[in-house]
N, C-alpha and C positions, 0 to 999 in steps of 0.2 A: 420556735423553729431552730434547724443548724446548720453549719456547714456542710455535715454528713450530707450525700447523695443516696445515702440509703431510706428505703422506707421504714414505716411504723411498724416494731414486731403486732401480731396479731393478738398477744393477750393484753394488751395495753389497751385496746378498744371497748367499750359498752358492749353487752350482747345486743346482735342483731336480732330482732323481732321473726319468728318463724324458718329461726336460721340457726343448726344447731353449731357446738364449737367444732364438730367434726367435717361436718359443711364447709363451713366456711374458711377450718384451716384449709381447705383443697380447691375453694375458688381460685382463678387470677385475679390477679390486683393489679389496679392502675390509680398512681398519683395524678393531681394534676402538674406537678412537676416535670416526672417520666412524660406524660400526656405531650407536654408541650415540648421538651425534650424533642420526642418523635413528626411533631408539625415541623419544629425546627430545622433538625437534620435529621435523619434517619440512623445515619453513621453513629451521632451521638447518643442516642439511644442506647443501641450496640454497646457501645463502648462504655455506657453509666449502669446500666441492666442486666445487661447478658456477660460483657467480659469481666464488668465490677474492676474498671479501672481506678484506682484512689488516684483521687486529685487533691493536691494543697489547697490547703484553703489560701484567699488574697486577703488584702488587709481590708480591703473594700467588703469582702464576705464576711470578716470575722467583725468591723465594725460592725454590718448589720444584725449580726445573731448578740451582739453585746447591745445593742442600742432596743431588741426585742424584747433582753431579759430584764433590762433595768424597768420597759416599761412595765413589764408582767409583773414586775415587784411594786412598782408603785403603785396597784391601785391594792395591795395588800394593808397600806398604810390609811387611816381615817382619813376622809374627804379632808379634811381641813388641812391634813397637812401632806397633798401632792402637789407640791412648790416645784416649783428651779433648781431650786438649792438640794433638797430634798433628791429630786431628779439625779443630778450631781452627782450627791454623796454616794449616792448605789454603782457608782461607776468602778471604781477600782475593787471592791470590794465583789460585784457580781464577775467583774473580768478575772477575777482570781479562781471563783466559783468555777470558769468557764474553764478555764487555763487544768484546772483540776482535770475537770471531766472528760474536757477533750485532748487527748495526746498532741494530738497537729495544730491545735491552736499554740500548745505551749512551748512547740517546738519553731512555729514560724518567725519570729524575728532572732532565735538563736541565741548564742551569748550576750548578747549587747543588752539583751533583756525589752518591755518594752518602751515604746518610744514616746517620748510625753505629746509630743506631736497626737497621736492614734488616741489616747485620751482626752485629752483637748476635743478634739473633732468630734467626739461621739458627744460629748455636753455639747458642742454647736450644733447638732441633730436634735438635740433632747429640745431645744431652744425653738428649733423649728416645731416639733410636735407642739410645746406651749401655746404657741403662735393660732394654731386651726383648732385647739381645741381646751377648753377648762376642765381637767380631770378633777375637780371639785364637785361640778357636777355631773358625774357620773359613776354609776355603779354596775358593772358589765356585768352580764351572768353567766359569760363562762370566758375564760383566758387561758391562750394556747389546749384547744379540745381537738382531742382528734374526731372526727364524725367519718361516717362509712354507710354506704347501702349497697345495696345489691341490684344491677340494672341488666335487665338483656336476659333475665334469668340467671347466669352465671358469669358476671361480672362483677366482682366487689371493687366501687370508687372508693377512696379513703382519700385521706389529708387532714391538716392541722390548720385550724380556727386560729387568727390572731385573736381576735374578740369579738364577742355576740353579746351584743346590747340587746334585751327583750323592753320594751314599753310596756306601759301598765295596762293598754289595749293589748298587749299578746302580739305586736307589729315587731320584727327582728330587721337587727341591720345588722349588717356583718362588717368587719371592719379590721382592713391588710395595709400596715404598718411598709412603706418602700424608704428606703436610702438611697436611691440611685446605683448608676453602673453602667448598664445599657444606653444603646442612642434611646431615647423617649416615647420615640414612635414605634418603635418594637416591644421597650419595655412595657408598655403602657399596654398594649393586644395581648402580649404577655399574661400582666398583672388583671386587666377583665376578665380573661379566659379562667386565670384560676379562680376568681370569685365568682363566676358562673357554675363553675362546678363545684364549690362550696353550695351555692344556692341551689344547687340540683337535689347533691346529698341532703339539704335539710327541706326541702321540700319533701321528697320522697321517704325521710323519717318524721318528719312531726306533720304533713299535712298541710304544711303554712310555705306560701311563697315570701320568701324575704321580702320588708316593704325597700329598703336601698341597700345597697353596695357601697363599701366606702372606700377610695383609694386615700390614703396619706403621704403625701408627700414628704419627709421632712426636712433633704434638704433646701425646697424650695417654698415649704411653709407653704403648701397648699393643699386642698381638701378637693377630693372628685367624688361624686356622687351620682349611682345609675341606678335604676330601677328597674327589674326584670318583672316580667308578666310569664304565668303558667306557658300560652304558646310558645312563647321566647325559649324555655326551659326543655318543653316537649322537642324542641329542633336540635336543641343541642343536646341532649341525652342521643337524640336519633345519630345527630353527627358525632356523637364520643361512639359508640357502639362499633359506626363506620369506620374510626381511626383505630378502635382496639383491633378489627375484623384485619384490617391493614398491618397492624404489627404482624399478628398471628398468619399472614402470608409469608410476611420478610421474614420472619424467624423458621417456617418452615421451609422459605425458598434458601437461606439463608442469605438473603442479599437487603442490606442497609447499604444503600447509598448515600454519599454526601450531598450536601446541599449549601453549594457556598452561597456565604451572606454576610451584612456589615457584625452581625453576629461572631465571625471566626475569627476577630480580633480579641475576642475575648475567651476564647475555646485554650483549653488544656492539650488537647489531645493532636495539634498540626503537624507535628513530628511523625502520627502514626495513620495518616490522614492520604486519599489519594492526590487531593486537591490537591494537596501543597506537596504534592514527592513523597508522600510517607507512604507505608505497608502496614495496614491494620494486622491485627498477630491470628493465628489460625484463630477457625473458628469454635467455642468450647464443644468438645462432645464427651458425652450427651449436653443439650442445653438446660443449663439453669433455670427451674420455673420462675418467670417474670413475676419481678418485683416479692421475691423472700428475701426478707430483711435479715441484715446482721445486728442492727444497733438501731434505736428510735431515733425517727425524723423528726427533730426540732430546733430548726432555722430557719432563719428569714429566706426566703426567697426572690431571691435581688437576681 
């Protein structure tokens, strides 16, 4: 996953089953990101979708897209040796990877370079993942996947898979890597929501309802685990349907409103915000079709 706010280009994806490349480059797309975005505030949606505001990334974002990639690299390495140490050493050497790839990463701490402090912290993250789980044994079958299906007839959901564990029964858990950020209790409805709709998408492509959901905590070394059932799934496809029907208002009424919350402390965009005295900038015309990407989605989502 990344700090990028954009979505996944579409040739990056698996083909859809009964869904031609001409199809489905002309579907809308909806992440569970943008999705949750729009429960959020409305405003921000707006402003991450349709105006394509770039926001810096924070250190807190960039630790978590650096603490994603060292784990997706360790389980590259034989069971025997995904150590601590191991963990570690991938640290400077993937945050240079990163610093490469992403311009705004490499520009965020600026001359000073980066701060030993911000490496540090992301080994005491790794330490917490150590803690809930022995990457020895295990062998995921797929890290960072983007999956996608098509619901409502012409709605393409997409998003990126931290990790999919399949068991030797064909049972999937799905499994989203958190660092923290948010107050808990927001992050946390958050963090469900979008493993619910990972477990939509992969219902709706392989047939199988995920047997759990796995939240990782890692600054606080702890392991959450939920279990959706087909009905559960069927409610919430009905309610994503209903939230996409809801953009597709606001974007033809044009009206995003804000929706202040303990959330807007952590918001980019207050300066251009009604809430807080701002003037959001006209609105684009013509409108950009929701969710075309300029650059692949792969970041944590913290």
């Amino acid at each position: 996953m990344s700090v990028d706010t954009s979505e996944p280009p579409l040739d990056s994806a698996p083909a859809l089953v009964g869904v031609s490349e001409e199809q489905r480059s002309q579907l809308p797309s909806l992440s569970p990101s943008r999705a949750a975005d729009f429960k959020t505030c409305p405003l921000l949606y707006r402003f991450r979708t349709i105006d394509r505001i770039p926001e810096p990334p924070t250190p807190d974002q960039a630790r978590g897209t650096l603490v994603h990639a060292v784990l997706e690299r360790l389980f590259d390495l034989p069971a025997g040796e995904r150590t601590v140490a191991a963990a570690a050493a991938l640290v400077e050497p993937q945050w240079e990877r990163l610093r490469e790839d992403q311009p705004l990463l490499a520009e965020m701490f600026g001359e000073a370079g980066t701060p030993a402090e911000f490496l540090s912290s992301t080994v005491g993250l790794l330490d917490g993942y150590f803690a809930v789980e022995d990457p020895t044994r295990l062998e995921p079958a797929e890290r960072e996947r983007l999956v996608e299906a098509v619901v409502d007839d012409h709605l393409l959901i997409r998003g990126y898979i931290d990790r999919l564990d399949v068991s030797p029964a064909g049972d999937l858990r799905v499994v989203d890597y958190k660092t923290g950020g948010a107050p808990r209790e927001a992050f946390e409805a958050r963090a469900l929501f979008q493993l619910k709709f990972y477990a939509l998408v992969l219902w709706r492509t392989r047939g199988v309802v995920p047997r759990s959901l796995r939240l990782l905590y890692l600054k606080d070394s702890e392991a959450c685990d939920y279990s959706p059932d087909a009905d559960e799934l069927t409610r919430f496809e009905r309610n994503l349907v209903a939230l996409w029907r809801a953009i597709e208002r606001a974007t033809e009424q044009r009206d995003f409103r804000p929706q202040p919350s303990r959330l807007c402390d952590w918001c980019s965009h207050q300066s251009r915000c009604p809430a807080y005295g701002g003037t959001p900038p006209p609105f684009p015309e013509p409108v950009p079709p929701p969710e075309v990407p300029a650059e692949a989605l792969l970041v944590a989502e913290e």
